[in-house]
SEMAR-446167 format. One line per field, with one value per residue: residue in three letters; x negated, y, z of N, C-alpha, C, O in turn. Coordinates in nm, 2 decimals, padded with zeros to 4 digits. Last residue first. Layout:
<rs>
r: (ALA | ...) $
n_xx: (X | ...) $
n_yy: (Y | ...) $
n_zz: (Z | ...) $
ca_xx: (X | ...) $
ca_yy: (Y | ...) $
ca_zz: (Z | ...) $
c_xx: (X | ...) $
c_yy: (Y | ...) $
c_zz: (Z | ...) $
o_xx: (X | ...) $
o_yy: (Y | ...) $
o_zz: (Z | ...) $
</rs>
This chain:
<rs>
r: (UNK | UNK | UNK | UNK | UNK | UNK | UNK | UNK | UNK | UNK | UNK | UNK | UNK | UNK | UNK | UNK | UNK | UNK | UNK | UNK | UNK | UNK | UNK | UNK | UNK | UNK | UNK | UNK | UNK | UNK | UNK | UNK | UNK | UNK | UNK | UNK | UNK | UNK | UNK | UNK | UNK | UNK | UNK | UNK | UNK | UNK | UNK | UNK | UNK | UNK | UNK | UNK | UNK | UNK | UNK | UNK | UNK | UNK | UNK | UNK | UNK | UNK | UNK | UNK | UNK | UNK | UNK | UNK | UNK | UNK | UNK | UNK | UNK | UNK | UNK | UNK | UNK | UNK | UNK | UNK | UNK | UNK | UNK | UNK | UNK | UNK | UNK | UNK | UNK | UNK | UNK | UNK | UNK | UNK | UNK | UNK | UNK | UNK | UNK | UNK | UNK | UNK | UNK | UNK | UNK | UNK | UNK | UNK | UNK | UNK | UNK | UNK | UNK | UNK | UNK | UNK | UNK | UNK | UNK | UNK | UNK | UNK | UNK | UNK | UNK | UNK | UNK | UNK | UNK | UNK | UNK | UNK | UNK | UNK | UNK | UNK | UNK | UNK | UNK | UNK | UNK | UNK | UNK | UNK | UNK | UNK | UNK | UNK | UNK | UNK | UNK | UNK | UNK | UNK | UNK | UNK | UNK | UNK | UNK | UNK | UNK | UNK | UNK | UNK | UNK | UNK | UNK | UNK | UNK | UNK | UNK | UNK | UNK | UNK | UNK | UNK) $
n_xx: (-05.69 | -06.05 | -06.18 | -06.28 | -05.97 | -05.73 | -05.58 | -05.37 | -05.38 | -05.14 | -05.04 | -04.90 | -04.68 | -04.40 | -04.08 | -03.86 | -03.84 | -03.91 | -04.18 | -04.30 | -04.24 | -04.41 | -04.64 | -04.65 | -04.61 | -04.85 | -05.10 | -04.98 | -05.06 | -05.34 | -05.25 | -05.46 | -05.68 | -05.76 | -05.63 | -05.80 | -05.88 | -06.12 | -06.29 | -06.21 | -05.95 | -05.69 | -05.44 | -05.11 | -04.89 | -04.68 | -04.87 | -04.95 | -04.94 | -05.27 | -05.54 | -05.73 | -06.04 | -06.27 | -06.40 | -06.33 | -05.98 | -05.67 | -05.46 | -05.06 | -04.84 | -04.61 | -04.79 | -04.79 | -04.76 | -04.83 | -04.82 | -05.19 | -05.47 | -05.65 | -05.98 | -06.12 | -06.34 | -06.28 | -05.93 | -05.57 | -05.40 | -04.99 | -04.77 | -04.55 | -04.62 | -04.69 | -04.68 | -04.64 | -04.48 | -04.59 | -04.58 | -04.79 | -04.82 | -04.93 | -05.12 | -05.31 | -05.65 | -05.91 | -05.71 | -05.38 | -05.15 | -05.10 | -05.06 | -05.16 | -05.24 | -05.14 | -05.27 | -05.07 | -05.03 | -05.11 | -05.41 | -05.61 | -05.92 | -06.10 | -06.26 | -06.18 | -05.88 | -05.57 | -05.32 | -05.01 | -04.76 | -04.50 | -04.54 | -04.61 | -04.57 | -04.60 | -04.51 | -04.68 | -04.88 | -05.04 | -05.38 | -05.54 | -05.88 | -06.09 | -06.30 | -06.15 | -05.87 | -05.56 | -05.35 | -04.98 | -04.73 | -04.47 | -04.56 | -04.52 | -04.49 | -04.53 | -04.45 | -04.61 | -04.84 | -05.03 | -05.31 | -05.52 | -05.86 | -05.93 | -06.10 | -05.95 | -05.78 | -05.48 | -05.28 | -04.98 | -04.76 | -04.46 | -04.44 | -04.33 | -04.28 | -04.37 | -04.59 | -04.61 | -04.71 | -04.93 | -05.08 | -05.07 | -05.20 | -05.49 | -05.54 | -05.56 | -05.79 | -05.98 | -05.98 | -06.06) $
n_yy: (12.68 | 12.62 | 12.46 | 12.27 | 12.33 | 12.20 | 12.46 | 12.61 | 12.84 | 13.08 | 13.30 | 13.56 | 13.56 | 13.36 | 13.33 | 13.44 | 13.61 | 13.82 | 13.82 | 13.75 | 14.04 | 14.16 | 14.10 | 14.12 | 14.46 | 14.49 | 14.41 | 14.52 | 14.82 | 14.84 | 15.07 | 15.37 | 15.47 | 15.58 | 15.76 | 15.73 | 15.70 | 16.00 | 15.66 | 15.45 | 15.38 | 15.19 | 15.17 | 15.06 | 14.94 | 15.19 | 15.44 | 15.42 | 15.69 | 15.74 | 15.64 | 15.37 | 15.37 | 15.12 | 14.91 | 14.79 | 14.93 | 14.80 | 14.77 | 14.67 | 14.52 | 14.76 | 15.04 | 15.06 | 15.31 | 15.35 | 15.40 | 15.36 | 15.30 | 15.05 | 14.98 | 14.71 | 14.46 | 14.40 | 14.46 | 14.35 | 14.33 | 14.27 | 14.11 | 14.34 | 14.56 | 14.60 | 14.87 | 14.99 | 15.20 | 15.38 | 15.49 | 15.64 | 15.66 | 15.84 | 15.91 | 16.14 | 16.23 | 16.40 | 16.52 | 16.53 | 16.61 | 16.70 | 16.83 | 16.50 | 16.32 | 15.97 | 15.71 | 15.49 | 15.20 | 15.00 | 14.96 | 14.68 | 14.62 | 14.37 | 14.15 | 14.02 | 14.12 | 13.96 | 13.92 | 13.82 | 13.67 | 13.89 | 14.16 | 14.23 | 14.42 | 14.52 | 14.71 | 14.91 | 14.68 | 14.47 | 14.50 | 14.26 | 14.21 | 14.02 | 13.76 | 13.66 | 13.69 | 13.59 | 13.55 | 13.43 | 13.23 | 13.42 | 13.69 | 13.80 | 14.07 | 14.13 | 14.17 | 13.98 | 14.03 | 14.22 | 14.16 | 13.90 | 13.87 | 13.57 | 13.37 | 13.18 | 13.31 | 13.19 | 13.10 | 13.01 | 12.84 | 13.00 | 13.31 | 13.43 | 13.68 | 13.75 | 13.49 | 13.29 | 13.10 | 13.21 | 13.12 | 12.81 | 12.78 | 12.91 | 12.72 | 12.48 | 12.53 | 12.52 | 12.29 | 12.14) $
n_zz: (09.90 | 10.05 | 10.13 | 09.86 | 09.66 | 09.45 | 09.23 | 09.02 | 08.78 | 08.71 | 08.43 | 08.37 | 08.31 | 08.28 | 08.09 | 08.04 | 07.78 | 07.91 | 07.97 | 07.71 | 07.63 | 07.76 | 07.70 | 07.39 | 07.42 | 07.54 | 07.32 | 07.14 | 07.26 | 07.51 | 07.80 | 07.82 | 08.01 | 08.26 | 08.49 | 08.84 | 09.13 | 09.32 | 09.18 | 08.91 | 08.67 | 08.50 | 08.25 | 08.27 | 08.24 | 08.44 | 08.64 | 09.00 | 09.27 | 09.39 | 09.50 | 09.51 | 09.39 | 09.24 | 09.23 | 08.89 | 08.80 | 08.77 | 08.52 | 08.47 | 08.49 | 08.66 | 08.84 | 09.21 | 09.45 | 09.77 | 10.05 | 10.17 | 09.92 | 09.84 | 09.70 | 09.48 | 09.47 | 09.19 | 09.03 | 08.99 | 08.74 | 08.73 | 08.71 | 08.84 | 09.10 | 09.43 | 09.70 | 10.01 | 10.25 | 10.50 | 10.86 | 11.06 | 11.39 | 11.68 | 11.85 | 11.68 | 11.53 | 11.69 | 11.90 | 11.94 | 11.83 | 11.51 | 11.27 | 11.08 | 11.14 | 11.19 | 11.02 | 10.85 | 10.61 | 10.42 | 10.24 | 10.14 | 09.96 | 09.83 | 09.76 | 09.46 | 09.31 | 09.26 | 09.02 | 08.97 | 08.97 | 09.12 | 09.38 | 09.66 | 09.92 | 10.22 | 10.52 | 10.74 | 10.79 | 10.66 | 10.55 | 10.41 | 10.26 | 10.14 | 10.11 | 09.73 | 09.61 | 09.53 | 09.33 | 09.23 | 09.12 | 09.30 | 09.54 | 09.89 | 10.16 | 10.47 | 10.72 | 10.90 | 10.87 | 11.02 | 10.88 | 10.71 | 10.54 | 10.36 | 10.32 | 10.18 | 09.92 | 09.78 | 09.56 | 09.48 | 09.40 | 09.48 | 09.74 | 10.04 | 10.29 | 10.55 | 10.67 | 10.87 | 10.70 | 10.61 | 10.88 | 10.87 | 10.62 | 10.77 | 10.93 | 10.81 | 10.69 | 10.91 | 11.00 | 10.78) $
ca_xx: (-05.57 | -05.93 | -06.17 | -06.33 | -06.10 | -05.78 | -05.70 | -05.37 | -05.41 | -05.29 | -05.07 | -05.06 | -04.70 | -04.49 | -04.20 | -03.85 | -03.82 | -03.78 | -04.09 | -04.29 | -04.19 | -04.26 | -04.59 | -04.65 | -04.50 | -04.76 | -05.07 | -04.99 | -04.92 | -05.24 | -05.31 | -05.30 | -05.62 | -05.88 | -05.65 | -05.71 | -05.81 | -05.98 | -06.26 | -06.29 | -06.05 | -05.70 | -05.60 | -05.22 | -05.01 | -04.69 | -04.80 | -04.99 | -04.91 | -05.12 | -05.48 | -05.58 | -05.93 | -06.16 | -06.43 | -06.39 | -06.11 | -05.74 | -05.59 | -05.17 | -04.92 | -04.66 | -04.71 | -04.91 | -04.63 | -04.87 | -04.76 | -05.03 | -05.36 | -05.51 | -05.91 | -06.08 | -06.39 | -06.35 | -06.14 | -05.66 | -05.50 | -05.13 | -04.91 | -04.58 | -04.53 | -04.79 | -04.58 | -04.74 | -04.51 | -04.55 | -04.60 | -04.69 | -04.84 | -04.81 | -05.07 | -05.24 | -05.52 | -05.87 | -05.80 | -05.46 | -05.15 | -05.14 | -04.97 | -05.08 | -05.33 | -05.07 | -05.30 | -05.19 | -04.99 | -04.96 | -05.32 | -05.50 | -05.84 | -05.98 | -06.34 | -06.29 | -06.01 | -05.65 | -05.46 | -05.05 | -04.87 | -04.53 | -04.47 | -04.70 | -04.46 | -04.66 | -04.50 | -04.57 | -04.74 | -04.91 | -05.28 | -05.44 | -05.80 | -05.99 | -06.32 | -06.25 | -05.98 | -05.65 | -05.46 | -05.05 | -04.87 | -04.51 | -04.44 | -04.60 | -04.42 | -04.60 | -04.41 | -04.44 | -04.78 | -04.84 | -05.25 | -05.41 | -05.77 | -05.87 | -06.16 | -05.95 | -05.94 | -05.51 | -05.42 | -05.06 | -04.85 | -04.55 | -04.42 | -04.43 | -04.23 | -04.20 | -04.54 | -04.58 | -04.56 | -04.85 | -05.13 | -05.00 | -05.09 | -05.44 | -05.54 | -05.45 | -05.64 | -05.92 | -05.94 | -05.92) $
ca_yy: (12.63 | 12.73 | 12.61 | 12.28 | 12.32 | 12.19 | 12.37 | 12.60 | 12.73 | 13.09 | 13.16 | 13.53 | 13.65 | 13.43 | 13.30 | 13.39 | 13.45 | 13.79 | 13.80 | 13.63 | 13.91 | 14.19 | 14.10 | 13.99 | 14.33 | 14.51 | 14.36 | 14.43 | 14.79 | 14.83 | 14.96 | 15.29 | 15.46 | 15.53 | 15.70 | 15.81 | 15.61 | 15.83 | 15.77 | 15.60 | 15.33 | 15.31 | 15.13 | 15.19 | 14.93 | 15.10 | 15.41 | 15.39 | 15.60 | 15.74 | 15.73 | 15.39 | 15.42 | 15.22 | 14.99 | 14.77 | 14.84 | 14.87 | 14.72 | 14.75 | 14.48 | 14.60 | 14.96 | 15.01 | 15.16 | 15.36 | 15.48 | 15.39 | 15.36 | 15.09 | 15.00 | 14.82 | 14.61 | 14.39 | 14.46 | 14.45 | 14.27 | 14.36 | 14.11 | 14.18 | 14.50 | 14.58 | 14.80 | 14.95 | 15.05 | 15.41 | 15.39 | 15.63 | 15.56 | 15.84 | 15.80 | 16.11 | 16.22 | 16.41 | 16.53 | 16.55 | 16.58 | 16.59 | 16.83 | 16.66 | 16.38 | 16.10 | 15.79 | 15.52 | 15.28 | 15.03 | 14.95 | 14.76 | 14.67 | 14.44 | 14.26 | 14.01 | 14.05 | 14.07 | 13.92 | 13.91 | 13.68 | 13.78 | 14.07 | 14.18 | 14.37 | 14.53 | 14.66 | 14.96 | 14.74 | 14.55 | 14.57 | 14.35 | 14.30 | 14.14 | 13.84 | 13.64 | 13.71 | 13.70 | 13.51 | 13.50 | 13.25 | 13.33 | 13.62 | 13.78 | 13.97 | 14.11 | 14.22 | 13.94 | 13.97 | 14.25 | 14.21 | 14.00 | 13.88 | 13.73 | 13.48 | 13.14 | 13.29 | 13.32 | 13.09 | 13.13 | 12.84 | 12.92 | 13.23 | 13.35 | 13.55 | 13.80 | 13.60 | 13.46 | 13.08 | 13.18 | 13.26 | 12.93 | 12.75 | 12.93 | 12.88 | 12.53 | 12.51 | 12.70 | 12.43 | 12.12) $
ca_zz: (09.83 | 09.97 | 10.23 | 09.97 | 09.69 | 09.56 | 09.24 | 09.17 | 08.80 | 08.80 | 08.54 | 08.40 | 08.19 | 08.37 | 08.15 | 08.18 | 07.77 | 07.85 | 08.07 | 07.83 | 07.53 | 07.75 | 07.82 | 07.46 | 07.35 | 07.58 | 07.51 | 07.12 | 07.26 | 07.39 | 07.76 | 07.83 | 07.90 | 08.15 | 08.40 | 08.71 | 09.03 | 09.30 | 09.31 | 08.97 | 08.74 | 08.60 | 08.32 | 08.31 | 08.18 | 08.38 | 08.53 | 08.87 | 09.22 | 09.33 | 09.61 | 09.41 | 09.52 | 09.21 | 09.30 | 09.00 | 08.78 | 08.84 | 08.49 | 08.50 | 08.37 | 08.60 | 08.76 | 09.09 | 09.37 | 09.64 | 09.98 | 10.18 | 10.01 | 09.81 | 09.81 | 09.51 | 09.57 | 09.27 | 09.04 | 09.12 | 08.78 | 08.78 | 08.64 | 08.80 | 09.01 | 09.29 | 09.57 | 09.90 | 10.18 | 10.35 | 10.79 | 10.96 | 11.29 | 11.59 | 11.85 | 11.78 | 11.53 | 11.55 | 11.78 | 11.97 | 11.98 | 11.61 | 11.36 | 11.10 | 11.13 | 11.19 | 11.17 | 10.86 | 10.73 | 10.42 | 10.36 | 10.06 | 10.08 | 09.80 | 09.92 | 09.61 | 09.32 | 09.30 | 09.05 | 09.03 | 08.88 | 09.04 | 09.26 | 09.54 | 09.81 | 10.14 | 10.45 | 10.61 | 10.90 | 10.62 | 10.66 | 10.40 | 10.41 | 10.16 | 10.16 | 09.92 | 09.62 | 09.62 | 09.33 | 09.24 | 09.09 | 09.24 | 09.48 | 09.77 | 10.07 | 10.32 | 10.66 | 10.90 | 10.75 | 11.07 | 11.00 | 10.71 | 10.66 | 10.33 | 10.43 | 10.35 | 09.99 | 09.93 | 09.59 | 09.50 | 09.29 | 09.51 | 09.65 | 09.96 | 10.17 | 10.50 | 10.57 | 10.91 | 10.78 | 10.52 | 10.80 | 10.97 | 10.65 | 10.60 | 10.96 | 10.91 | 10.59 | 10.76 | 11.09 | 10.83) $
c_xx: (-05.51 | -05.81 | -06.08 | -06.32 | -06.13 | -05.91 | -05.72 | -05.49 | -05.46 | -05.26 | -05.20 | -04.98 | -04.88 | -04.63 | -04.30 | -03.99 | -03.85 | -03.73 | -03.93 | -04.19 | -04.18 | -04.16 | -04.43 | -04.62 | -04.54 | -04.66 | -04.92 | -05.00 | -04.86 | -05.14 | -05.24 | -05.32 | -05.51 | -05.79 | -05.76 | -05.73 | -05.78 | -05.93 | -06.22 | -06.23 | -06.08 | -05.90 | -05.67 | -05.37 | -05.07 | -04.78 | -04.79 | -04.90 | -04.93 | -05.08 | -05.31 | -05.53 | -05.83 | -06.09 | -06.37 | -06.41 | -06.15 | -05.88 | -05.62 | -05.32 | -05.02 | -04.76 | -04.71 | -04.78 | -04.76 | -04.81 | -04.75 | -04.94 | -05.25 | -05.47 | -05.79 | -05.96 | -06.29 | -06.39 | -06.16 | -05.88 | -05.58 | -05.29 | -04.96 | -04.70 | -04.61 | -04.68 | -04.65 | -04.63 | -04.61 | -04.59 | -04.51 | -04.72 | -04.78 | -04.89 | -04.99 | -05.22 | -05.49 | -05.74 | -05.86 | -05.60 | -05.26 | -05.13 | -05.01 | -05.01 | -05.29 | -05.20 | -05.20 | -05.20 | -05.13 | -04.93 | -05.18 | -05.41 | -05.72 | -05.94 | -06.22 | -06.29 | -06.07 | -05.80 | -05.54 | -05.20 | -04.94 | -04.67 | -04.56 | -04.59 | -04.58 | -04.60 | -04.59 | -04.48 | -04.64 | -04.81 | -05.14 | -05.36 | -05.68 | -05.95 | -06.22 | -06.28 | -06.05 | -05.77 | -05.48 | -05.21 | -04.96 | -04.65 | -04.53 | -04.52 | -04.51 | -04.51 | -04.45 | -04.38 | -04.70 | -04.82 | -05.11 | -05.41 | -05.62 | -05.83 | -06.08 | -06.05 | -05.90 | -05.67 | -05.45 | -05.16 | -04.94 | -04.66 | -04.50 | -04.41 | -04.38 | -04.15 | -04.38 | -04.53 | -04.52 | -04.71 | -04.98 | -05.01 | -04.98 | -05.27 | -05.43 | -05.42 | -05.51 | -05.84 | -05.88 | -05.87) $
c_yy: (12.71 | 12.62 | 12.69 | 12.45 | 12.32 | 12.23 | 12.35 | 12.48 | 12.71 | 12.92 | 13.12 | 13.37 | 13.59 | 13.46 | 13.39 | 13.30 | 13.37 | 13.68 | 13.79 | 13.71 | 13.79 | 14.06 | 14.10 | 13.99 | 14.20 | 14.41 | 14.40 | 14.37 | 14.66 | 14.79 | 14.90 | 15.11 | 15.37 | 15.54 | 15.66 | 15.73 | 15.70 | 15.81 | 15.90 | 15.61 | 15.48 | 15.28 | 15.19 | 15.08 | 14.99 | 15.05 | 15.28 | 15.36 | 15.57 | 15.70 | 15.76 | 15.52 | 15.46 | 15.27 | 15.11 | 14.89 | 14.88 | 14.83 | 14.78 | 14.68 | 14.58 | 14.66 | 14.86 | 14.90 | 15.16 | 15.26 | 15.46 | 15.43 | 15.36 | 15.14 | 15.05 | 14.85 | 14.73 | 14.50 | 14.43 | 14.41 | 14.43 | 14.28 | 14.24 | 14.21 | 14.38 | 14.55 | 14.77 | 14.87 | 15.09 | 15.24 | 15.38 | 15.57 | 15.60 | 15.76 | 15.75 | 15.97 | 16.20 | 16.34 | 16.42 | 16.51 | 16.57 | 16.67 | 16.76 | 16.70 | 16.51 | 16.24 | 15.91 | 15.62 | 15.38 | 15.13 | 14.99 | 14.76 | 14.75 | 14.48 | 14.38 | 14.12 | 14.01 | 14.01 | 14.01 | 13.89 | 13.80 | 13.82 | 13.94 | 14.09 | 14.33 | 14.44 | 14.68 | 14.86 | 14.82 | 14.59 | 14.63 | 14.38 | 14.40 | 14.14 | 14.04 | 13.76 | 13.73 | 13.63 | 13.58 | 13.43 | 13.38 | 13.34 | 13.54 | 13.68 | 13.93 | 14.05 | 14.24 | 14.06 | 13.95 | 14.18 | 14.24 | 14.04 | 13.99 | 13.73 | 13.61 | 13.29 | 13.26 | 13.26 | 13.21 | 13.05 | 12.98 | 12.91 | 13.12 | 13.30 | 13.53 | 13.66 | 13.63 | 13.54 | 13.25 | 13.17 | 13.28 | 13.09 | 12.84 | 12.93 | 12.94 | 12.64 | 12.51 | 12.64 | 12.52 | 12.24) $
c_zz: (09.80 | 09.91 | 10.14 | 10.08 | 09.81 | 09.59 | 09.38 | 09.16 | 08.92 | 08.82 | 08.59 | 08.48 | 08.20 | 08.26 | 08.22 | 08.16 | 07.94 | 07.85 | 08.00 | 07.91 | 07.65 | 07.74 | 07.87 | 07.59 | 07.39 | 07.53 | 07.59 | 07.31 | 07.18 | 07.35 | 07.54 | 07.77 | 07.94 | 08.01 | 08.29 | 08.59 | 08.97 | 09.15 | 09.29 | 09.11 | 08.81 | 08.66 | 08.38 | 08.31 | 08.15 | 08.24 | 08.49 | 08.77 | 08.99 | 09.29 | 09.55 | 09.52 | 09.48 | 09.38 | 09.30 | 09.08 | 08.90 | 08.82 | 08.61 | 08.53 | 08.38 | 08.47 | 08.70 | 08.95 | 09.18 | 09.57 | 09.82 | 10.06 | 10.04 | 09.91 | 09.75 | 09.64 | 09.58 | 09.35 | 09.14 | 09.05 | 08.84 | 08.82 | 08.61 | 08.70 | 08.98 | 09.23 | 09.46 | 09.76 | 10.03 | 10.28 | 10.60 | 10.88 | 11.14 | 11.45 | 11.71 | 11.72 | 11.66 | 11.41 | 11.73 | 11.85 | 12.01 | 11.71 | 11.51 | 11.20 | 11.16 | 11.24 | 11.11 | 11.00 | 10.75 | 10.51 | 10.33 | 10.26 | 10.07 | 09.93 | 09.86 | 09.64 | 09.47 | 09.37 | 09.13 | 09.05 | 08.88 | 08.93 | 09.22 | 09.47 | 09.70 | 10.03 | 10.30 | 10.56 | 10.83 | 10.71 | 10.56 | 10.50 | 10.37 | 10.25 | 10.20 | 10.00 | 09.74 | 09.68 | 09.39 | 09.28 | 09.09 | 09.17 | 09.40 | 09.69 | 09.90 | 10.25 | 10.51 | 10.76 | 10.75 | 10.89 | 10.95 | 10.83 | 10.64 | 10.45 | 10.41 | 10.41 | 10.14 | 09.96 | 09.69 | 09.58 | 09.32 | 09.39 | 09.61 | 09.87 | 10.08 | 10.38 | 10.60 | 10.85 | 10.85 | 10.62 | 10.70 | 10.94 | 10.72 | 10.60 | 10.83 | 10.94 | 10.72 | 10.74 | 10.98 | 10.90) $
o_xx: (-05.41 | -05.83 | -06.05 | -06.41 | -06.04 | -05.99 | -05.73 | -05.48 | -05.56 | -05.16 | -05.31 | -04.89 | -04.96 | -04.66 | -04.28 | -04.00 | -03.86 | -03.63 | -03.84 | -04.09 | -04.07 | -04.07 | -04.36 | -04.56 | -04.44 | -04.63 | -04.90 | -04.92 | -04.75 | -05.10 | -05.13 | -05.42 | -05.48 | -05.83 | -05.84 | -05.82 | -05.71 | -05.95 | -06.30 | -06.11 | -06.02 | -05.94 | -05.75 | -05.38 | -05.10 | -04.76 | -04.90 | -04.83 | -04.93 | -05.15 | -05.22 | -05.49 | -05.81 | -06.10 | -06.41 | -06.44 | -06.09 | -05.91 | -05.58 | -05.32 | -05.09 | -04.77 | -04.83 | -04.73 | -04.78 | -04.79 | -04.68 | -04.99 | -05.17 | -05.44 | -05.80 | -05.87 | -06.32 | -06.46 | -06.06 | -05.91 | -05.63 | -05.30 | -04.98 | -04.71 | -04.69 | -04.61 | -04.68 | -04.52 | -04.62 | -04.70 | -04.39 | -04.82 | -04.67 | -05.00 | -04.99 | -05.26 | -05.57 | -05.73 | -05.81 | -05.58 | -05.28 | -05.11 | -04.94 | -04.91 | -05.35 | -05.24 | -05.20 | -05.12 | -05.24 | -04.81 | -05.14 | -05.37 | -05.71 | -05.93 | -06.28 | -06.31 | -06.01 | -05.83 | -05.58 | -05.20 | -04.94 | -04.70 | -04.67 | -04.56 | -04.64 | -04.55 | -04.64 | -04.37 | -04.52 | -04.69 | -05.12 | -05.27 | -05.68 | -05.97 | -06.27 | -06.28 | -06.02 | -05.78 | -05.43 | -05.22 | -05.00 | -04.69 | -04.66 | -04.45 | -04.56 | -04.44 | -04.42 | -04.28 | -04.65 | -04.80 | -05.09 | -05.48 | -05.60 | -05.76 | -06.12 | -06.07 | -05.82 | -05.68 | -05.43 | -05.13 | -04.98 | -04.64 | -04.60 | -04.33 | -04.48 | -04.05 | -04.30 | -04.46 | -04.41 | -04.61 | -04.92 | -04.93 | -04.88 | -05.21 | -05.32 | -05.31 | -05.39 | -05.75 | -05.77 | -05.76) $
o_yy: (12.69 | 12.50 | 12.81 | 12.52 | 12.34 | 12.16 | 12.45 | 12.40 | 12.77 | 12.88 | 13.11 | 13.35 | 13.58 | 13.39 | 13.51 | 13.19 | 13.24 | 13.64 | 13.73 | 13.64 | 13.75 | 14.01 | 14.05 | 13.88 | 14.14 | 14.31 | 14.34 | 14.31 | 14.65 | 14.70 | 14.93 | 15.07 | 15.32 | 15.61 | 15.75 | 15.65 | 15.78 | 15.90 | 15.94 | 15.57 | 15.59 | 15.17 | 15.26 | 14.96 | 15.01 | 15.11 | 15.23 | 15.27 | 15.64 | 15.63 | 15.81 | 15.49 | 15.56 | 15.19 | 15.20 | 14.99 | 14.95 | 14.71 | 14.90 | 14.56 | 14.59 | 14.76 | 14.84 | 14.78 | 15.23 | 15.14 | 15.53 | 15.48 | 15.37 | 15.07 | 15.10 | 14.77 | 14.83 | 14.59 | 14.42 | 14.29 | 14.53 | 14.19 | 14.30 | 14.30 | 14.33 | 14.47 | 14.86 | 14.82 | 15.20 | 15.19 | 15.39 | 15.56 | 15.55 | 15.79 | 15.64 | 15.92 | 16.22 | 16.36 | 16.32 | 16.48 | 16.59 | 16.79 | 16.78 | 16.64 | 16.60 | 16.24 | 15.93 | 15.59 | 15.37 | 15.17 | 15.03 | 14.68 | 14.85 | 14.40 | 14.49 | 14.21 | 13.99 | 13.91 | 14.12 | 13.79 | 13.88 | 13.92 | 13.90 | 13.98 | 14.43 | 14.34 | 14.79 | 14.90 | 14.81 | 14.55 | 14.71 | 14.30 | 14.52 | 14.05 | 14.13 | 13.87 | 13.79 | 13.55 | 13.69 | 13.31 | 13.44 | 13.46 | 13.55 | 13.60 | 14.01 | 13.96 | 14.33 | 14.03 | 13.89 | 14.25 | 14.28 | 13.98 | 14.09 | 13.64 | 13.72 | 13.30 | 13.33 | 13.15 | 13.32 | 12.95 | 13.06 | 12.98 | 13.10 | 13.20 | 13.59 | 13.58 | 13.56 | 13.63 | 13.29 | 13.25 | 13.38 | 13.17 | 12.91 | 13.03 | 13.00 | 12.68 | 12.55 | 12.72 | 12.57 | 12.29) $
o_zz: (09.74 | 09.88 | 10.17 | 10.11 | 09.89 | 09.53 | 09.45 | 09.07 | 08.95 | 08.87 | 08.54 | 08.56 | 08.11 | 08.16 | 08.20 | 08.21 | 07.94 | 07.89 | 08.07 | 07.92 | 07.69 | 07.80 | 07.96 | 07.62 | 07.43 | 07.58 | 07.70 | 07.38 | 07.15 | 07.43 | 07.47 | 07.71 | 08.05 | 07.91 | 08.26 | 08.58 | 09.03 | 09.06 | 09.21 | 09.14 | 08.80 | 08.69 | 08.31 | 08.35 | 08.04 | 08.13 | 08.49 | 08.80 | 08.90 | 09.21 | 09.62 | 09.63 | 09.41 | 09.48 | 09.36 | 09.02 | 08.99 | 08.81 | 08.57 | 08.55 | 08.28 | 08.40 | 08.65 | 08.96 | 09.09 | 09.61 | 09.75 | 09.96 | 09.94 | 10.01 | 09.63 | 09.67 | 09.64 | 09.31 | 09.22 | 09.04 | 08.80 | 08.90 | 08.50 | 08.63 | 09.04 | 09.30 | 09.39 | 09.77 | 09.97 | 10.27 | 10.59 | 10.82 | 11.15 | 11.42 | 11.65 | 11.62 | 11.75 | 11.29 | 11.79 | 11.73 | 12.13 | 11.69 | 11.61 | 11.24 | 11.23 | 11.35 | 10.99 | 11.08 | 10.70 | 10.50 | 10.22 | 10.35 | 10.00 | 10.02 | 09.84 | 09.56 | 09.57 | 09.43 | 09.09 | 09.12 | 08.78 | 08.86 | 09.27 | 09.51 | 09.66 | 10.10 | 10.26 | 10.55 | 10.85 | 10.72 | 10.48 | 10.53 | 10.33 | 10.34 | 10.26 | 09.94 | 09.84 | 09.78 | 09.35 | 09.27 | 08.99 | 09.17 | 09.41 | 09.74 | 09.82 | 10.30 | 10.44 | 10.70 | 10.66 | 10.80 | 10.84 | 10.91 | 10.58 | 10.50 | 10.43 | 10.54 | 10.20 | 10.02 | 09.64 | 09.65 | 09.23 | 09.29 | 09.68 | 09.89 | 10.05 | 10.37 | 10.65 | 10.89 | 10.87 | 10.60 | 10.73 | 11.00 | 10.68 | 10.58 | 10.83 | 10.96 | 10.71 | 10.77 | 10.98 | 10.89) $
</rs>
């Protein structure tokens, strides 16, 4: 009962929420006044999203287990002192619509991941990602494009105003 309350009040903070999204009861956020997440999305156990930048997850959206994605970061340049200063800067994050995040991967400041893109496991998204990119490695470069049968059906659902990934919402024991 405690996690689904945590969970709830977690959600009333958001900037926005869509519905038919599944949040692991162990994802921690920080400043989610500034998150926004849209219709059937999925995030995975154990992540950590810092959005003092702000952070924008479109529609149908997948991101795996132990995903770290920030929005801000230490002012390095120039500092006041060593090895930063005070100073925060803050660069929003941007997943378009049906992006599937791997397991384990981190997202820097600053970075706009194009719809229908693949990050694989353990990847460091340090730039921004092409539309149905398959991106993997330290850092993230491309693998390939995705095919262009996968494309035209993507296309095709959003034309026709359907969602391209549906995520089947399930009660479970510590998750909704």
């Amino acid at each position: 009962m405690l996690k689904s309350l945590k969970i709830f009040l977690q959600k009333k903070k958001m900037k926005s929420i869509g519905e038919n999204v599944l949040i692991d009861k162990t994802v921690v956020f920080s400043n989610s006044n500034n998150i926004s997440i849209g219709n059937n999305c999925y995030i995975g156990h154990s992540g950590s999203i810092y959005g003092l930048g702000g952070i924008t997850i479109e529609n149908s959206v997948i991101i795996g287990p132990r995903v770290i994605i920030y929005s801000s970061n230490h002012n390095y340049k120039n500092a006041k002192s060593i090895p930063y200063d005070k100073e925060v800067i803050k660069r929003p994050v941007y997943i378009e619509k049906g992006v599937w995040i791997g397991d384990s991967v981190k997202i820097v400041p600053g970075v706009k991941i194009g719809m229908g893109s693949i990050i694989g496991m353990g990847s460091v998204v340090t730039k921004d990602v092409e539309p149905f990119s398959v991106m993997g490695g330290n850092p993230a470069r491309l693998i390939k494009k995705r095919d262009n049968e996968d494309i035209e059906k993507f296309m095709e659902n959003l034309k026709d105003g359907k969602e391209y990934i549906k995520i089947k919402v399930e009660l479970e024991e510590g998750r909704y």
